[in-house]
C-alpha positions as CSV (number, residue, x, y, z in Angstrom):
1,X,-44.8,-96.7,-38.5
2,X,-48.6,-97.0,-37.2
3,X,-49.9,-100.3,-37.8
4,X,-53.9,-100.3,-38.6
5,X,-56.3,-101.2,-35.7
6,X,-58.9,-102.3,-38.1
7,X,-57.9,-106.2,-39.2
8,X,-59.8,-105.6,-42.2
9,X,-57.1,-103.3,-44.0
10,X,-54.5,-105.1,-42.0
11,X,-55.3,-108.5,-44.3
12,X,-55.9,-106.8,-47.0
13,X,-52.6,-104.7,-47.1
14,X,-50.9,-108.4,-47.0
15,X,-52.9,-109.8,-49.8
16,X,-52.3,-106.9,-51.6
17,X,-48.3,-107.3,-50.2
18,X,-48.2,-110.6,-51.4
19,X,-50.1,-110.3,-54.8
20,X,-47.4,-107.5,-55.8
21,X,-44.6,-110.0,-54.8
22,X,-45.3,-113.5,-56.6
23,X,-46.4,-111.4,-59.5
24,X,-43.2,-109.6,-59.6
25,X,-40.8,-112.5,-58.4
26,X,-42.9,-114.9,-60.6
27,X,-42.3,-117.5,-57.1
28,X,-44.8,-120.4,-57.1
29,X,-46.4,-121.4,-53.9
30,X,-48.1,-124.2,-54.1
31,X,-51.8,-123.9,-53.1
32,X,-51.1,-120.3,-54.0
33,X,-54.4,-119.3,-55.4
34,X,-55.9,-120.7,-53.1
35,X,-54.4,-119.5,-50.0
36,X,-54.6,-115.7,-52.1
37,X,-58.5,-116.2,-52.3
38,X,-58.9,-117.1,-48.7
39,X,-56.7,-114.5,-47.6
40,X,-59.5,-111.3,-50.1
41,X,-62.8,-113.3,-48.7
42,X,-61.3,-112.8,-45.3
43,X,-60.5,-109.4,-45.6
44,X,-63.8,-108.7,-47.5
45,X,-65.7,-110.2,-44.7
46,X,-63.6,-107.9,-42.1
47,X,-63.9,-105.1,-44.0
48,X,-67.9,-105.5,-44.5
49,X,-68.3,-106.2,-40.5
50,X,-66.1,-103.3,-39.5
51,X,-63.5,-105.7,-37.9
């Protein structure tokens, strides 16, 4: 498996990883939202500066 050079997608594939996971597990992480928004700003930002 190729993982992506851009670390743009590469965050994003985790939040979206994640998201799919303690939706589907119902698990509670405390913080959770928080650490979920951080994770999309971050791979917003990457994403928009071609990182």
């Amino acid at each position: 498996m190729k993982v992506t050079k851009n670390l743009g997608m590469l965050v994003l594939g985790v939040w979206l990883v994640l998201t799919g996971l303690l939706k589907v597990t119902s698990i509670a992480i405390p913080s959770g939202d928080v650490l979920m928004a951080v994770l999309a700003i971050a791979a917003g930002a990457l994403i928009l500066l071609k990182k």
